[in-house]
C-alpha positions as CSV (number, residue, x, y, z in Angstrom):
1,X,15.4,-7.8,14.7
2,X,12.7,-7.7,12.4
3,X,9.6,-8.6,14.4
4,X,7.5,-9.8,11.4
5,X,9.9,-12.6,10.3
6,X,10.4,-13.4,14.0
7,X,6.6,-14.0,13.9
8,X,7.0,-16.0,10.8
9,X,9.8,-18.1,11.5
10,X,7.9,-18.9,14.9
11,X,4.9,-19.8,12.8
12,X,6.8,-22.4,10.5
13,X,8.0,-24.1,13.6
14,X,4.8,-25.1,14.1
15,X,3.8,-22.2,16.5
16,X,0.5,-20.7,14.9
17,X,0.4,-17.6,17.3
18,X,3.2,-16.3,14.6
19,X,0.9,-16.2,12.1
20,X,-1.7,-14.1,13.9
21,X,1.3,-11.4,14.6
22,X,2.4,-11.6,11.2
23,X,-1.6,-10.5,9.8
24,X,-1.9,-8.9,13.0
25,X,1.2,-6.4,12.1
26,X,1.2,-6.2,8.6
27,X,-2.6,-7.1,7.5
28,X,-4.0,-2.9,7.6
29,X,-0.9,-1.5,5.6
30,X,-1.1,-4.3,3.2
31,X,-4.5,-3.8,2.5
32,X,-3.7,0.4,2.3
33,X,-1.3,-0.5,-0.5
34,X,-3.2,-3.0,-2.1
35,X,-6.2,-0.7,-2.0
36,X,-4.3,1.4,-4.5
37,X,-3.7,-1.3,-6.9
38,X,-7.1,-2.6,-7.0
39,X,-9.0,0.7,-6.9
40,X,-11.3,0.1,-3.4
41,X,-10.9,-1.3,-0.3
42,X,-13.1,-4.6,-0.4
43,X,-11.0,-6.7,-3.2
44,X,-8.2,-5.1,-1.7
45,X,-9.2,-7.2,1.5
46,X,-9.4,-10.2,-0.5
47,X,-6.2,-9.7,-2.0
48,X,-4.8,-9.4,1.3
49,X,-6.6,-12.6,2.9
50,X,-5.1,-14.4,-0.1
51,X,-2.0,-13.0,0.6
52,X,-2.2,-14.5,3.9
53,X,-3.7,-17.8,3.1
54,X,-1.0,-18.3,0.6
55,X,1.2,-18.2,3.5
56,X,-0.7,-20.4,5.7
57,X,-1.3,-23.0,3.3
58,X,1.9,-23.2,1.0
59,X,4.5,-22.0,4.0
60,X,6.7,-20.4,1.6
61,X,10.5,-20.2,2.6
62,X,11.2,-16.3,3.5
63,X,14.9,-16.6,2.6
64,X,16.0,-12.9,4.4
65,X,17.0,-11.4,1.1
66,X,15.1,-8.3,1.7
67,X,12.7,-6.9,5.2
68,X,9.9,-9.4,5.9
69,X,7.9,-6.1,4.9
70,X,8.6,-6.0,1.5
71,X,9.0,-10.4,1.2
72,X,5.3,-9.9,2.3
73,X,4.5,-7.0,-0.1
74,X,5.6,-8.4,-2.9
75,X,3.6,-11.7,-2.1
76,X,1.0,-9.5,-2.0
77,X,1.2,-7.3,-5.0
78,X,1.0,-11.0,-7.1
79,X,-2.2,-11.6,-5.3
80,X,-3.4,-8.5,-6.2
81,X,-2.0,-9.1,-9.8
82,X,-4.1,-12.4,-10.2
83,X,-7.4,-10.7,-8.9
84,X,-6.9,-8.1,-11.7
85,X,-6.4,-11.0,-14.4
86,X,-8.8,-12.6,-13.2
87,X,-11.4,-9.4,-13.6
88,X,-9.6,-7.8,-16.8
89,X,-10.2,-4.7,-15.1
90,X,-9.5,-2.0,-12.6
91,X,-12.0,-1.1,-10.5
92,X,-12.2,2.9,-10.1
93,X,-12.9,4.6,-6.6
94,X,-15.3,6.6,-5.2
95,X,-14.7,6.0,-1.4
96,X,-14.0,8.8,0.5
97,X,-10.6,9.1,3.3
98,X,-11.2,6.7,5.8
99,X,-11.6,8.0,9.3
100,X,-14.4,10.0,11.3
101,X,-13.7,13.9,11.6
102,X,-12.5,15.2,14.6
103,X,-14.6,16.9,17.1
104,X,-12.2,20.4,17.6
105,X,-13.3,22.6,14.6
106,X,-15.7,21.7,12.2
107,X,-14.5,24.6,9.5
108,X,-10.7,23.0,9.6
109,X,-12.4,19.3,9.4
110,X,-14.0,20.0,6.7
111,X,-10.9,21.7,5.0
112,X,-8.4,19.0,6.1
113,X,-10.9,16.4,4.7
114,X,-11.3,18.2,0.9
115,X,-7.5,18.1,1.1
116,X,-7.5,14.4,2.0
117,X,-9.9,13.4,-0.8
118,X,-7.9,16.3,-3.5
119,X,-4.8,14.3,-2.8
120,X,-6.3,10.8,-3.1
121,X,-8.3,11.8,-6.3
122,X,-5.0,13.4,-7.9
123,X,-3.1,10.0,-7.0
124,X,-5.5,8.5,-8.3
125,X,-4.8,10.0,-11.3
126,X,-1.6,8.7,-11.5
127,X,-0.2,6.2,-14.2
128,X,-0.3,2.9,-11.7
129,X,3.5,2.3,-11.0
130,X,3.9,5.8,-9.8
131,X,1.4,5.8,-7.6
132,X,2.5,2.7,-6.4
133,X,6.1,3.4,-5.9
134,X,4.6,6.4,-3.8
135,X,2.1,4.8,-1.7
136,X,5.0,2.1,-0.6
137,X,8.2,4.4,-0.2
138,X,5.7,7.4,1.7
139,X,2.9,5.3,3.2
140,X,4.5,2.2,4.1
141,X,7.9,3.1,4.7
142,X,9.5,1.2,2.7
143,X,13.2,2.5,1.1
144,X,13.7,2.8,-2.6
145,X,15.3,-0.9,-2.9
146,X,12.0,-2.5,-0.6
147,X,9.9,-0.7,-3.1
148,X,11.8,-1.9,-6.0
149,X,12.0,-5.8,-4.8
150,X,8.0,-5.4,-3.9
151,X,7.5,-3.7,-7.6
152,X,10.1,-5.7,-9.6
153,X,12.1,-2.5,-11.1
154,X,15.4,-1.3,-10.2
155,X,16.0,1.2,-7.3
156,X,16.6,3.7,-9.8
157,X,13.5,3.5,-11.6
158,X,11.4,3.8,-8.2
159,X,13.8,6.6,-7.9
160,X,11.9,8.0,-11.2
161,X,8.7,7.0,-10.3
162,X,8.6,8.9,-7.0
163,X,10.0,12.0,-8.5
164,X,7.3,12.1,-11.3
165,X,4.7,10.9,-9.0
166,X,5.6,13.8,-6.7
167,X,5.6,16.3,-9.9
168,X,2.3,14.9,-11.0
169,X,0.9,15.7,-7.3
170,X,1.9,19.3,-7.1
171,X,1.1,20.4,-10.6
172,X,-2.9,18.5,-9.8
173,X,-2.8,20.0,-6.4
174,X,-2.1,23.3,-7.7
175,X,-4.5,23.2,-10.4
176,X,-7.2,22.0,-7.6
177,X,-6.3,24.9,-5.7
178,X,-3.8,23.3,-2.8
179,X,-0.7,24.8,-1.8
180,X,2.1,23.1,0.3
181,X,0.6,25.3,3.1
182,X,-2.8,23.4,3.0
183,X,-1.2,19.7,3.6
């Protein structure tokens, strides 16, 4: 059973502890995905806490016609789309990976995080629905048909999207010096 429409359902039933497992679950990868849409993490946040206050306030029927995950996603995506209306533009990043480095061996820290931020810069790179189709299907899990519901394309196209994306990826990373070996 899908725990995040569990949550949900609970939630419209008038139990508000649902809600809090619903952001509590899905509220970090949401904001990851949304991240890539908007360019950095901060109106990604915003995005995402409209995402869920849409949800709190309106109570939208989820009807079960795809995963809670993507339902979710796609509520989000639209949240995402109105912020970048609303702006007229894309804001570019500059953040580095999140997360500390690891305390083992500084040399391979420092290697692993150059990769990190050569990956992120070369998706970055990418024409927005590819790199969108990639983040959802390889950093959110979600299959080709989630990430075509969430992204309002056929399964097909996503299929596209990611091979491209994936294309794009090696021919940066080999330009920046990265080999399969180094990820």
């Amino acid at each position: 059973m899908d725990k995040g429409a569990d949550a949900y359902r609970r939630f419209l039933a008038g139990d508000d502890t649902g809600f809090v497992t619903v952001v509590s679950l899905y509220a970090e990868g949401l904001i990851s995905f949304l991240s890539g849409m908007l360019g950095r993490r901060e109106p990604a946040e915003d995005a995402a806490q409209e995402t869920f206050a849409r949800l709190y306030a309106r109570r939208p029927a989820y009807r079960n016609e795809a995963s809670f995950k993507t339902w979710l996603y796609t509520i989000g995506r639209r949240a995402a789309l109105d912020e970048i209306r609303r702006t007229k533009r894309l804001v570019p990043t500059d953040e580095p990976p999140d997360g500390a480095p690891g305390e083992e061996d500084p040399v391979r820290t420092a290697e692993q995080n150059d990769v990190k931020r050569a990956l992120l810069s070369a998706m970055d790179r990418l024409p927005a629905a590819q790199r969108d189709a990639l983040k959802l299907t390889y950093f959110e899990g979600l299959s080709n048909k989630q990430t075509a519901k969430v992204l309002g394309k056929s399964a097909h196209a996503v299929e596209n999207l990611v091979s491209r994306a994936r294309a794009a990826l090696k021919t940066e990373l080999l330009r920046e010096g990265i080999t399969n070996e180094d990820l």
